[in-house]
N, CA, C and O atoms as a GROMACS GRO file, in nm:
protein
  312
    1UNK      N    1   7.283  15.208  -2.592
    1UNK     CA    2   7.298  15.262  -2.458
    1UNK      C    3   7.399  15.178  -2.381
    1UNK      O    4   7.519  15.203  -2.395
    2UNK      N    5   7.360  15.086  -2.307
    2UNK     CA    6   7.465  15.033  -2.199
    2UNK      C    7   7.440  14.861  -2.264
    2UNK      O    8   7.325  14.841  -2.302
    3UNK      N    9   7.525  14.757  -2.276
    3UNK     CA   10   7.511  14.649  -2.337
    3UNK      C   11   7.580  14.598  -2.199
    3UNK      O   12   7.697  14.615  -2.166
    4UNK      N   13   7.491  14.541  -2.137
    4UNK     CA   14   7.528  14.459  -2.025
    4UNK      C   15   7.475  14.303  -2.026
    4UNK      O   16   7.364  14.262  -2.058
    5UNK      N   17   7.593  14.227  -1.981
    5UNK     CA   18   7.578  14.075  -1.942
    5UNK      C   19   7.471  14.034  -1.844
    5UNK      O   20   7.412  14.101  -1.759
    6UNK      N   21   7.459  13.869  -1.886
    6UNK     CA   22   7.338  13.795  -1.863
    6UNK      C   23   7.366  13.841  -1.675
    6UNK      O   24   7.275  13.894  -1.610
    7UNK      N   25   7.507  13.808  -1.612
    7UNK     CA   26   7.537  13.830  -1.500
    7UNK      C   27   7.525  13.948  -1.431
    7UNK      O   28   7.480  13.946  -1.317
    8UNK      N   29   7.571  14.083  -1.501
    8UNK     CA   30   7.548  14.251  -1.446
    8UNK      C   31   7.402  14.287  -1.484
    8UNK      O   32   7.377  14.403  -1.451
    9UNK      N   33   7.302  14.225  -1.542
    9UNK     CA   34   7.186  14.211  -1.559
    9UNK      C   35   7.108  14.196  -1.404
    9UNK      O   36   7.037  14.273  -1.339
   10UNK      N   37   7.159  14.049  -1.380
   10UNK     CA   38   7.094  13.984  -1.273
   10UNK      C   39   7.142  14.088  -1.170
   10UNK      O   40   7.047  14.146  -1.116
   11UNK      N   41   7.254  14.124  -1.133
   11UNK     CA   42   7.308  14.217  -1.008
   11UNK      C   43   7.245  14.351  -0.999
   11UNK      O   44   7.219  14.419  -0.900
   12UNK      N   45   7.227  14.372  -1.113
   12UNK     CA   46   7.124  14.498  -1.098
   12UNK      C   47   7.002  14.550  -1.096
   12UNK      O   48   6.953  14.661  -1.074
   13UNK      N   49   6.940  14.377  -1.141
   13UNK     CA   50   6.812  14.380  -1.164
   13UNK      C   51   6.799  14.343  -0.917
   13UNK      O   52   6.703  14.358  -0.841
   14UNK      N   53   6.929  14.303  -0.893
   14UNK     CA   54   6.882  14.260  -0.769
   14UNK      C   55   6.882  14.422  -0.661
   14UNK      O   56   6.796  14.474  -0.590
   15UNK      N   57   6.994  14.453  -0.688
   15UNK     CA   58   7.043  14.578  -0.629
   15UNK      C   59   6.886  14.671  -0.643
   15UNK      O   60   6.836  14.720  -0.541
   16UNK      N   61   6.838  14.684  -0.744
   16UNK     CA   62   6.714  14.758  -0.792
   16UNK      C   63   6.584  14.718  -0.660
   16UNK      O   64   6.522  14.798  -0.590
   17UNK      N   65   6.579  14.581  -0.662
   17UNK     CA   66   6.483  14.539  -0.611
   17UNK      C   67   6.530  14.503  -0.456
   17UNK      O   68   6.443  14.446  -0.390
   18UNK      N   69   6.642  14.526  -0.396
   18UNK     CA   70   6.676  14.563  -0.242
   18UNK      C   71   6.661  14.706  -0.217
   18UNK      O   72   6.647  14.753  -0.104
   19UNK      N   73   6.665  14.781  -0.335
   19UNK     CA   74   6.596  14.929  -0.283
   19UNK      C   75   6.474  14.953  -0.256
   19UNK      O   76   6.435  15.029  -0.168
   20UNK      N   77   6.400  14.881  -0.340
   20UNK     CA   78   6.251  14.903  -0.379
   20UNK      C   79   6.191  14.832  -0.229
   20UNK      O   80   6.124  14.887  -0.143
   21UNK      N   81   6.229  14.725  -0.233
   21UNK     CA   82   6.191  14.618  -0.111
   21UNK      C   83   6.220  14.723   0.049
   21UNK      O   84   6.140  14.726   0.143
   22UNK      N   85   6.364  14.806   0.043
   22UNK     CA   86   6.421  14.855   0.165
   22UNK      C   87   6.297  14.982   0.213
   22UNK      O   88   6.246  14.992   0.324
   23UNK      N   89   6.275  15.059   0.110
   23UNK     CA   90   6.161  15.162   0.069
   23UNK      C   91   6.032  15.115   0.149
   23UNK      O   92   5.991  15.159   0.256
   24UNK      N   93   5.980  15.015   0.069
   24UNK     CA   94   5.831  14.945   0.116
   24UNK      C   95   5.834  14.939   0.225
   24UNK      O   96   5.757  15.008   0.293
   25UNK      N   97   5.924  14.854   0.281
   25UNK     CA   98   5.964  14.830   0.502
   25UNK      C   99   5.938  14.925   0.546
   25UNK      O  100   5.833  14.930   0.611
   26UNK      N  101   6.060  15.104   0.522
   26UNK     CA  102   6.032  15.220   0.559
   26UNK      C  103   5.890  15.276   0.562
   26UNK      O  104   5.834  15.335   0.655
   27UNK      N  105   5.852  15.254   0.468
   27UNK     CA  106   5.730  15.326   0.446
   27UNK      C  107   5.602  15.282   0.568
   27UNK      O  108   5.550  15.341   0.663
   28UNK      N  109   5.586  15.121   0.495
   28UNK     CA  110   5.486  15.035   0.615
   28UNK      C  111   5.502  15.036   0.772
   28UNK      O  112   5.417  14.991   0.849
   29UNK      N  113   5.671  15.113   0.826
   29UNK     CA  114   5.690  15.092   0.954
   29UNK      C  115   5.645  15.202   1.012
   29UNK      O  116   5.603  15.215   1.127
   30UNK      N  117   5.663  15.328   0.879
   30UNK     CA  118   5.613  15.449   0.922
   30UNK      C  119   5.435  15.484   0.924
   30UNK      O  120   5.382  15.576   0.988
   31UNK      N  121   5.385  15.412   0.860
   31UNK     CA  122   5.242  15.430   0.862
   31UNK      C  123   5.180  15.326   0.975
   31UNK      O  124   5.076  15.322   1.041
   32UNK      N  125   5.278  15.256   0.965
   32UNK     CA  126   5.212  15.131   1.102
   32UNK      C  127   5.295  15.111   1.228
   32UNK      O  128   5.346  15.007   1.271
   33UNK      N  129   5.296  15.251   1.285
   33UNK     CA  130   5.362  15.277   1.392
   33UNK      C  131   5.288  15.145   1.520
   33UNK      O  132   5.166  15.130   1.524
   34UNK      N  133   5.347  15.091   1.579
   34UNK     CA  134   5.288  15.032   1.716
   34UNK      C  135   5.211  15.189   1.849
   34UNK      O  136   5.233  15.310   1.856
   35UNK      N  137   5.143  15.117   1.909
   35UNK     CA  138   5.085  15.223   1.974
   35UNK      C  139   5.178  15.275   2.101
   35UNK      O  140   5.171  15.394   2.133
   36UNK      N  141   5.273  15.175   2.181
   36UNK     CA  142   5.369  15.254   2.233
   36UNK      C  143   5.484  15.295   2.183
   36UNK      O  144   5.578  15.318   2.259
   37UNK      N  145   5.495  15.311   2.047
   37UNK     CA  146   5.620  15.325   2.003
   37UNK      C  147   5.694  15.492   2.031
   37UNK      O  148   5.631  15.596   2.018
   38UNK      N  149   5.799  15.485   2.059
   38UNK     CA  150   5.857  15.594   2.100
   38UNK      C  151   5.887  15.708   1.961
   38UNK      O  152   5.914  15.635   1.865
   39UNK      N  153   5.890  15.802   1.934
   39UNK     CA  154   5.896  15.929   1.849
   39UNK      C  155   6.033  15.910   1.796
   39UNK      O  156   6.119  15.867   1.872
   40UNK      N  157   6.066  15.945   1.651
   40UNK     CA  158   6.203  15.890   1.627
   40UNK      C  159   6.303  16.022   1.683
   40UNK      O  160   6.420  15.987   1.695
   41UNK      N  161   6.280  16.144   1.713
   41UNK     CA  162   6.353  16.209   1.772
   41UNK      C  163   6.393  16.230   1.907
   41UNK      O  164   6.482  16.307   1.942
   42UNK      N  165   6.318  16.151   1.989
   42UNK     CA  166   6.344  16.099   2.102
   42UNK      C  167   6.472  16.047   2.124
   42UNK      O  168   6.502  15.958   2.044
   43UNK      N  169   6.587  16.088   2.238
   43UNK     CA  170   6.712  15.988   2.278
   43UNK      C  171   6.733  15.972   2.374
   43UNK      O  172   6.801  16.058   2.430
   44UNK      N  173   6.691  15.863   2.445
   44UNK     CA  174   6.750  15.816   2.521
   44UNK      C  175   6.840  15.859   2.633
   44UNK      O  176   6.928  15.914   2.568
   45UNK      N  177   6.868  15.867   2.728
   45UNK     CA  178   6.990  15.881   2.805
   45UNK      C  179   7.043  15.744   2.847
   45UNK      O  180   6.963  15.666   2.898
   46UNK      N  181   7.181  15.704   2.828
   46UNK     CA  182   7.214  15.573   2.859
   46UNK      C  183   7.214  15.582   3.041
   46UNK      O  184   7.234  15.679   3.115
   47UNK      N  185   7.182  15.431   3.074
   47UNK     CA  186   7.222  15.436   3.192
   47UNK      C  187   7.319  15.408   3.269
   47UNK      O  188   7.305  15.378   3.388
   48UNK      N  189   7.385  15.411   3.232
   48UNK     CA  190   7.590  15.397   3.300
   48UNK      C  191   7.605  15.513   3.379
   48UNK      O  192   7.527  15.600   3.417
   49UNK      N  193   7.737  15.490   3.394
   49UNK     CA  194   7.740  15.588   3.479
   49UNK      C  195   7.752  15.731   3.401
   49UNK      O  196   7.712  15.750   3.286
   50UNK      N  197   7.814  15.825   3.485
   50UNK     CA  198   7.800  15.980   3.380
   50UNK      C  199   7.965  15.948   3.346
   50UNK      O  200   8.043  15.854   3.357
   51UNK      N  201   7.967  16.076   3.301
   51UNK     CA  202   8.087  16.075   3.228
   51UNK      C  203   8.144  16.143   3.315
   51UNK      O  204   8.082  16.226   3.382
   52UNK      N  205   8.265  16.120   3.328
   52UNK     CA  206   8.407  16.221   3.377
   52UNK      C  207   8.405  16.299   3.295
   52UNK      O  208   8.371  16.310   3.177
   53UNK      N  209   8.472  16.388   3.417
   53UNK     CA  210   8.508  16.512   3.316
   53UNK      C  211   8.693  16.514   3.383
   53UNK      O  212   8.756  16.461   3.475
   54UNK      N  213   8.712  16.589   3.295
   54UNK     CA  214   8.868  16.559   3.232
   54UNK      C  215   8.900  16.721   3.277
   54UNK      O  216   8.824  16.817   3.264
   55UNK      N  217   9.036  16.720   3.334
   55UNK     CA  218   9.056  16.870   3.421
   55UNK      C  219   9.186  16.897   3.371
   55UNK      O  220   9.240  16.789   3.393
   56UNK      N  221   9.279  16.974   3.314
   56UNK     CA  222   9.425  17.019   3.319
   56UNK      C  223   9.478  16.969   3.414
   56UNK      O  224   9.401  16.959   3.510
   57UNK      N  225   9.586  16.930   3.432
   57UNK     CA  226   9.748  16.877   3.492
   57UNK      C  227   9.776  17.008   3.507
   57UNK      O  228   9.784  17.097   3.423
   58UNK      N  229   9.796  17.008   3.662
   58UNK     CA  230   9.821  17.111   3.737
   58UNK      C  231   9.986  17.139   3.701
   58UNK      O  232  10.037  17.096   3.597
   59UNK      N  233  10.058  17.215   3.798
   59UNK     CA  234  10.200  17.251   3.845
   59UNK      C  235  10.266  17.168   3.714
   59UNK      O  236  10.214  17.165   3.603
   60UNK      N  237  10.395  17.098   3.752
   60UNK     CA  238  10.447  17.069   3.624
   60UNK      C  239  10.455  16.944   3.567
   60UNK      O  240  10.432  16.843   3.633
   61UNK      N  241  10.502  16.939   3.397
   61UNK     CA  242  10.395  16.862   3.340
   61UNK      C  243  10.552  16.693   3.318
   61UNK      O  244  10.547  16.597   3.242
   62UNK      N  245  10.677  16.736   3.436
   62UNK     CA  246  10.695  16.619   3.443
   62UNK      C  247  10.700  16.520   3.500
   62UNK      O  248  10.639  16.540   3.604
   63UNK      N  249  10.756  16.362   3.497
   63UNK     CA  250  10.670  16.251   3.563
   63UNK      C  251  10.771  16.271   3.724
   63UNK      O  252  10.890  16.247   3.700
   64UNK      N  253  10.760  16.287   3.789
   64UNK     CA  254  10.857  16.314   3.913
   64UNK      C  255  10.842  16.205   3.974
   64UNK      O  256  10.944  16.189   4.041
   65UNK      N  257  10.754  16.099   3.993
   65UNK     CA  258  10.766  16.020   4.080
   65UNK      C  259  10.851  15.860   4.060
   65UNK      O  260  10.828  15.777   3.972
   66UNK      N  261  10.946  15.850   4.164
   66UNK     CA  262  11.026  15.741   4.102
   66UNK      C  263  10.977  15.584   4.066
   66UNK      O  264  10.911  15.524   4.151
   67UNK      N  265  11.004  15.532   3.964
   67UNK     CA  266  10.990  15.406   3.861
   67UNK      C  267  11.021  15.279   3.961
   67UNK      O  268  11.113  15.271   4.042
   68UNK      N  269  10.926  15.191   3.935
   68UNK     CA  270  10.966  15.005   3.972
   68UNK      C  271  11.111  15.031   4.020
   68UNK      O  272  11.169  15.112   3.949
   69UNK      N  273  11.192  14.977   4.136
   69UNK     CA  274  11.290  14.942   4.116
   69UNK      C  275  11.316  14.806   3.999
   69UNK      O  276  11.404  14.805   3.913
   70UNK      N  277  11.250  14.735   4.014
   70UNK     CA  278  11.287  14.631   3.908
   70UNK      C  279  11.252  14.700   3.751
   70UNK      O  280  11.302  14.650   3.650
   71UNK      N  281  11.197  14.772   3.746
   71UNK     CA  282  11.219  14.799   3.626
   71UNK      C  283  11.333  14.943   3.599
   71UNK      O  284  11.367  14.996   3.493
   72UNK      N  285  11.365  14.969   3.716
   72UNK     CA  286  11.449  15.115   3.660
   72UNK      C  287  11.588  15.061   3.601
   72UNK      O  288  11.678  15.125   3.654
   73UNK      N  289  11.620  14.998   3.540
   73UNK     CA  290  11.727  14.931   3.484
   73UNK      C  291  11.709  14.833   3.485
   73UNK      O  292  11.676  14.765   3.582
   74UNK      N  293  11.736  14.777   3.297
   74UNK     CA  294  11.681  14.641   3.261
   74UNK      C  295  11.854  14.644   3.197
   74UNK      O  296  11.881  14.534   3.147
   75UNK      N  297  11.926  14.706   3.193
   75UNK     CA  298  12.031  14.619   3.122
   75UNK      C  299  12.174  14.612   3.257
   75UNK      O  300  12.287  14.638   3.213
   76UNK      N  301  12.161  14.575   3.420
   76UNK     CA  302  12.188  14.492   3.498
   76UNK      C  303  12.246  14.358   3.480
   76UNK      O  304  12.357  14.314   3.506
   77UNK      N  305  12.124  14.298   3.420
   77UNK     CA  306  12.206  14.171   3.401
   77UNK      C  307  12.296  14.136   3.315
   77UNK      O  308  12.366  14.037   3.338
   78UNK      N  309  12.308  14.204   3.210
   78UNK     CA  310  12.418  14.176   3.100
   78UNK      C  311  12.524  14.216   3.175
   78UNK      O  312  12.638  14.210   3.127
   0.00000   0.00000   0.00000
């Protein structure tokens, strides 16, 4: 069948037993719920602020308003 090293032995014999171990947790957290614990389909609403909402750019879509004077021409000094 599969002829694997003393080393891919050990990695899989570990990998095997972080599933098995990950399983057991799941299981015990689900049967040993705490008594206020919240329902896992339950969410939350964060409390920040709300969200913007985002509207179309009216009339037209170019920048019309005039630039830094210090920056409206950077090649001046040459």
């Amino acid at each position: 069948m599969f002829v694997l090293t003393k080393e891919e032995k050990r990695v899989v014999c570990f990998v095997l037993l972080a599933v098995i171990v990950g399983l057991g947790v799941k299981e015990y957290r689900r049967v040993h719920l705490p008594p206020n614990a919240v329902p896992t389909n339950f969410k939350p609403r964060s409390m920040g602020p709300p969200a913007r909402q985002i509207r179309p750019v009216e009339g037209p879509t170019t920048w019309s308003q005039p630039s830094h004077p210090k920056l409206k021409n950077d090649n001046d000094n040459k």
